[in-house]
Backbone as CSV, one residue per row, in Angstrom:
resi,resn,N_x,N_y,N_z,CA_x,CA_y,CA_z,C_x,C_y,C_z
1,UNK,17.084,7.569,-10.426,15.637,7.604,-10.495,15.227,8.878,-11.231
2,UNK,14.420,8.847,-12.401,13.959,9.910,-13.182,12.489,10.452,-12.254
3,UNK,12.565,11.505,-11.874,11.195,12.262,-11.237,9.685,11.792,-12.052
4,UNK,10.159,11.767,-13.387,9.052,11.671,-14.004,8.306,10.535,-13.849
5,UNK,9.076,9.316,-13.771,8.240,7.726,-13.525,7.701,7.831,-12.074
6,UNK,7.780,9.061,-10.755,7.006,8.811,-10.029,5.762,9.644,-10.129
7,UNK,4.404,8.451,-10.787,3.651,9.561,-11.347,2.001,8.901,-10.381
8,UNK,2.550,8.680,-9.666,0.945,8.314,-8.780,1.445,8.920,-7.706
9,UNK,0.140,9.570,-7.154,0.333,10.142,-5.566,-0.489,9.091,-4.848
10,UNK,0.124,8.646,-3.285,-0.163,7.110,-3.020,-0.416,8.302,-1.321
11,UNK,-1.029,7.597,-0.175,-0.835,7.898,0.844,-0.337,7.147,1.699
12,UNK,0.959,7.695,2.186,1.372,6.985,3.269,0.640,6.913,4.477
13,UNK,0.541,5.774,5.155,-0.204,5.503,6.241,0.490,4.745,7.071
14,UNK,-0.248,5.037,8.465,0.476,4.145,10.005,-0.787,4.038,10.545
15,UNK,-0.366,2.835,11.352,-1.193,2.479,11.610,-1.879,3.282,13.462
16,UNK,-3.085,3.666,13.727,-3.706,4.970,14.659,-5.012,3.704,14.997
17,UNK,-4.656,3.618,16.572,-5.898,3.032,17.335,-6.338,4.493,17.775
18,UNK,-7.762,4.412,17.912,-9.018,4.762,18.160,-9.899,4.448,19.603
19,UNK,-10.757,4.741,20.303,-11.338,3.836,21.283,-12.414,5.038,21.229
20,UNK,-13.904,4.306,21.196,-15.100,4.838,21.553,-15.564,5.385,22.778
21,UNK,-16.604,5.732,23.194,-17.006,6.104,24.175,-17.246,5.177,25.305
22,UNK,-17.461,3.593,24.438,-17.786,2.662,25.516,-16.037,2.046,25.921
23,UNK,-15.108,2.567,25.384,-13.824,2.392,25.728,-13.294,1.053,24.371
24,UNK,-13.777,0.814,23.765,-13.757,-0.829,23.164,-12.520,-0.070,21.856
25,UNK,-11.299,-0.136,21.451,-10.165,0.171,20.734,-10.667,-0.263,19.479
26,UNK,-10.419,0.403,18.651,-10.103,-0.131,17.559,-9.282,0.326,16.474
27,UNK,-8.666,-0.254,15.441,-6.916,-0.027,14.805,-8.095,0.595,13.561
28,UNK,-7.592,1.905,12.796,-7.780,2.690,12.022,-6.496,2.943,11.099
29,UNK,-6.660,3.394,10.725,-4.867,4.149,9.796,-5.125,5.699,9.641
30,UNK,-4.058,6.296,9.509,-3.843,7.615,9.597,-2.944,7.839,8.064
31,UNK,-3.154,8.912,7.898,-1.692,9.098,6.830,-0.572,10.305,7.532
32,UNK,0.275,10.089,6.963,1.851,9.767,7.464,1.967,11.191,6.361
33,UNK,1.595,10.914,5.351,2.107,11.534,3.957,1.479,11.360,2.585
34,UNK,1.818,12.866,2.142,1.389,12.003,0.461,2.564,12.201,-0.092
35,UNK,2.726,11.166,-0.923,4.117,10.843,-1.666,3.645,10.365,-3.308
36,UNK,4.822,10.952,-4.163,5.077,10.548,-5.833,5.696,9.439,-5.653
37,UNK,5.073,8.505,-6.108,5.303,7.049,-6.598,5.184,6.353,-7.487
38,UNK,6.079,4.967,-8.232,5.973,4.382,-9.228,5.765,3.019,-8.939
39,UNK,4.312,2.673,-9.891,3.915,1.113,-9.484,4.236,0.198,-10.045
40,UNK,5.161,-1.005,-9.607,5.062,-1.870,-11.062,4.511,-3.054,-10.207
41,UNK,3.400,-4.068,-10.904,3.195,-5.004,-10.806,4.062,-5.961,-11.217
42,UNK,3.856,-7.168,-10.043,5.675,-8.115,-10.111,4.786,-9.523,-10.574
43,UNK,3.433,-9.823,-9.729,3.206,-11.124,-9.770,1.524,-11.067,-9.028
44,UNK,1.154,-12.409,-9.357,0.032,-12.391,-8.711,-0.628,-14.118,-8.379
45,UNK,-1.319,-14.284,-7.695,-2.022,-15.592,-7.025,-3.481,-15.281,-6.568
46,UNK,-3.930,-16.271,-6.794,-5.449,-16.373,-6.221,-5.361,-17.409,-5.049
47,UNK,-6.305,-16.803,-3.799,-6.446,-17.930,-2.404,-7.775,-17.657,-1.989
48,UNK,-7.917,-18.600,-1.299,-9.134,-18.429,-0.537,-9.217,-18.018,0.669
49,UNK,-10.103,-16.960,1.465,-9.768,-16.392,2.494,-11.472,-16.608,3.150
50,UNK,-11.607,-17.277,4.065,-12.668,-17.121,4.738,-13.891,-17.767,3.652
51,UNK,-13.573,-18.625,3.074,-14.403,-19.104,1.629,-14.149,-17.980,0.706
52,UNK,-14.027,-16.762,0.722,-13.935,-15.806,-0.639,-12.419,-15.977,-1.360
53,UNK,-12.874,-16.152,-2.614,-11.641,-15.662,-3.480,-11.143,-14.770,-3.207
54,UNK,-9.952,-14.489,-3.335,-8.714,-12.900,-3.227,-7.820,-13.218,-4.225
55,UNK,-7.344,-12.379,-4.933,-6.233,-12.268,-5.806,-4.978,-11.211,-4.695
56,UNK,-4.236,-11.992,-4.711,-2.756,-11.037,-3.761,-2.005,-10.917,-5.000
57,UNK,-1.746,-9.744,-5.313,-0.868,-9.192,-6.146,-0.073,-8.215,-5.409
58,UNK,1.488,-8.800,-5.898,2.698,-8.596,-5.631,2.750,-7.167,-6.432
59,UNK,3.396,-6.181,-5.604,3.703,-4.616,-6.524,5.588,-3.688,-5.615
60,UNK,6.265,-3.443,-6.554,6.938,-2.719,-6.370,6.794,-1.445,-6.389
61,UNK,6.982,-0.641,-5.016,6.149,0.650,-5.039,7.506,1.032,-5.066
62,UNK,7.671,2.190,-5.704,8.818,3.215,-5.655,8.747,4.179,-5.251
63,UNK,9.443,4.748,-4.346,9.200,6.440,-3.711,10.506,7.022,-3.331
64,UNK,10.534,8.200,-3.428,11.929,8.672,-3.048,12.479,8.437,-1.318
65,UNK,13.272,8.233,-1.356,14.014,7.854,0.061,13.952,8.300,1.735
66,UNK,12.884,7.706,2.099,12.791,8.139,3.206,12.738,7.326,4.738
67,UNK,13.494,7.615,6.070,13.975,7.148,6.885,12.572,6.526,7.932
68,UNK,11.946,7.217,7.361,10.243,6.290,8.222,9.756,5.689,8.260
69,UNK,9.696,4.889,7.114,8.698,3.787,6.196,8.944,2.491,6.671
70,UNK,7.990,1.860,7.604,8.053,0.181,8.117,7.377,-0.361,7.670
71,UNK,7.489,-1.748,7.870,6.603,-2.509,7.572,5.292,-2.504,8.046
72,UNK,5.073,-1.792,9.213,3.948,-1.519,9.631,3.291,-0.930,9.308
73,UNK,3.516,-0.644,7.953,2.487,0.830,7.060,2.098,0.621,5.898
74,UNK,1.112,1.208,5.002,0.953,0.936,3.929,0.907,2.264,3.070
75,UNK,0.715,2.334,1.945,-0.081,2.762,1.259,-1.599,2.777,0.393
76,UNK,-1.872,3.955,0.240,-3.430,4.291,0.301,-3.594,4.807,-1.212
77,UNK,-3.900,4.399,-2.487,-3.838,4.897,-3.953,-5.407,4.979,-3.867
78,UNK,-5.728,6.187,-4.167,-7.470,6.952,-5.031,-6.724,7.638,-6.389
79,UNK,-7.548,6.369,-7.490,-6.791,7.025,-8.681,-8.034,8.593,-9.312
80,UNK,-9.163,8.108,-8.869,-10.195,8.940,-8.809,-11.123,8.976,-7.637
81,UNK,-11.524,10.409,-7.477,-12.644,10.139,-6.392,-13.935,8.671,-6.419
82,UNK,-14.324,8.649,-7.736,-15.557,7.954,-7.599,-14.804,5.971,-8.064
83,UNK,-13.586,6.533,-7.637,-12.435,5.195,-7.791,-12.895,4.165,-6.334
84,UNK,-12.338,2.172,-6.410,-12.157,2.361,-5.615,-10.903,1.984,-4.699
85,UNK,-10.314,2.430,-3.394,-9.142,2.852,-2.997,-8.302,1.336,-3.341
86,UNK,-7.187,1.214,-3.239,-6.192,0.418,-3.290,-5.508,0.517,-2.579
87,UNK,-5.387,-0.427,-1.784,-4.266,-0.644,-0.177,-3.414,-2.035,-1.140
88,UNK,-2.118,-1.472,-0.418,-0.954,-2.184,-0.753,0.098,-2.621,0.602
89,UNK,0.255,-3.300,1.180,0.675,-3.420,2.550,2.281,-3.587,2.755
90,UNK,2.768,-2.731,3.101,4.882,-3.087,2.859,4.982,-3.923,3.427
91,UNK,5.854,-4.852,3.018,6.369,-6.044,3.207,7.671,-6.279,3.725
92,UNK,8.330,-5.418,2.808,9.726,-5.220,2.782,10.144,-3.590,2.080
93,UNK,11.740,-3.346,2.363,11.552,-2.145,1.958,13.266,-2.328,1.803
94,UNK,13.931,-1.760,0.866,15.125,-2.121,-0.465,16.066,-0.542,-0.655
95,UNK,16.780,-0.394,0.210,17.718,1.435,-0.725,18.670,0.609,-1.648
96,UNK,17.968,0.128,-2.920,18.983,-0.085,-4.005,19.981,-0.068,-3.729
97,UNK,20.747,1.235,-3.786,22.279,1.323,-3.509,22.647,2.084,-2.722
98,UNK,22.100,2.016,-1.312,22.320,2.671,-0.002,22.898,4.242,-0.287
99,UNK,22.716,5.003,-1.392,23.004,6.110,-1.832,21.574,6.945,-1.374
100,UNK,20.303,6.414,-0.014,19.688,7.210,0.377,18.707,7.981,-1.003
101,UNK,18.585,7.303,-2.080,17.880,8.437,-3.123,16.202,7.891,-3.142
102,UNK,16.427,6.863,-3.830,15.056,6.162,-3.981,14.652,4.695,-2.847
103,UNK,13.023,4.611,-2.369,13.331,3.514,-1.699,11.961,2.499,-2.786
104,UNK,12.875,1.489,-2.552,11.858,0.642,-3.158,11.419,-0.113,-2.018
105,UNK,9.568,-0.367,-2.175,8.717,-1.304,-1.268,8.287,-2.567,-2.006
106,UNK,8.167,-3.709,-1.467,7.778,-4.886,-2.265,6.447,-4.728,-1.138
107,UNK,5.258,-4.364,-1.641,3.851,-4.567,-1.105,3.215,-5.591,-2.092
108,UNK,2.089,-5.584,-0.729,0.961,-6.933,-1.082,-0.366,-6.086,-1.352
109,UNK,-1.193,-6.061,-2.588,-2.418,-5.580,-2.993,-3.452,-6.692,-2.698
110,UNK,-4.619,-6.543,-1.726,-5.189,-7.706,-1.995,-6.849,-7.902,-2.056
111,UNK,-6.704,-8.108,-3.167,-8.277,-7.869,-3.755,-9.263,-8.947,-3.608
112,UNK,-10.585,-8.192,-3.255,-11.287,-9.669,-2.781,-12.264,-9.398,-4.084
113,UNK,-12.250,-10.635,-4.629,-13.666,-10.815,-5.646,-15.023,-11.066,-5.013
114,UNK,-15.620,-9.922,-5.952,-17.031,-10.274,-5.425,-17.752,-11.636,-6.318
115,UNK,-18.636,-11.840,-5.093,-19.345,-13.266,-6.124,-20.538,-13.110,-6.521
116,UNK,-20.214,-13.287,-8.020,-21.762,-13.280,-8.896,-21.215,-11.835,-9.708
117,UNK,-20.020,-11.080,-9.847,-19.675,-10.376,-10.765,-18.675,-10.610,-12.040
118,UNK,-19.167,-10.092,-12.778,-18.692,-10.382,-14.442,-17.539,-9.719,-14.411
């Protein structure tokens, strides 16, 4: 793995319940980490979710090798502040060649279209 292709800083996140004052829980995310990562888009589909369109696009996240990362977590990409965020959800998670260096994530991006935009 060349340092240089990990060129997005992504936030690792887990998932952090919450509960209000009236006691009622609710699931938030936390970050875990910020990590250098490389994105490649693999594939993509359009579905319908609740009547709205979504596009789920398939992405191989790359990050250097680390023993924490479940499926229960995602990542969090702000390519700019006035950006907006990109959640990618791990799916699965790949040590190429169990040599502990790089880990690859197969996440799910999933974008909802708005309706009535160009």
């Amino acid at each position: 793995m060349r340092a240089g292709s990990l060129n997005r800083r992504l936030h690792l996140q887990r998932p952090a319940e919450a509960s209000d004052a009236e006691g009622f829980v609710t699931e938030n995310w936390a970050d875990l980490d910020v990590v250098w990562a490389h994105i490649n888009p693999m594939g993509a589909r359009e579905v319908f979710q609740a009547g709205q369109p979504e596009e789920r696009i398939t992405h191989q996240v790359t990050i250097r090798w680390r023993r924490d990362v479940t499926t229960k977590m995602r990542f969090l990409y702000r390519d700019t502040p006035s950006a907006t965020d990109r959640i990618f959800l791990i799916h699965s998670m790949l040590d190429q060649d169990e040599g502990h260096r790089q880990l690859d994530c197969l996440c799910e991006e999933i974008v909802t279209a708005l309706m009535g935009a160009t």
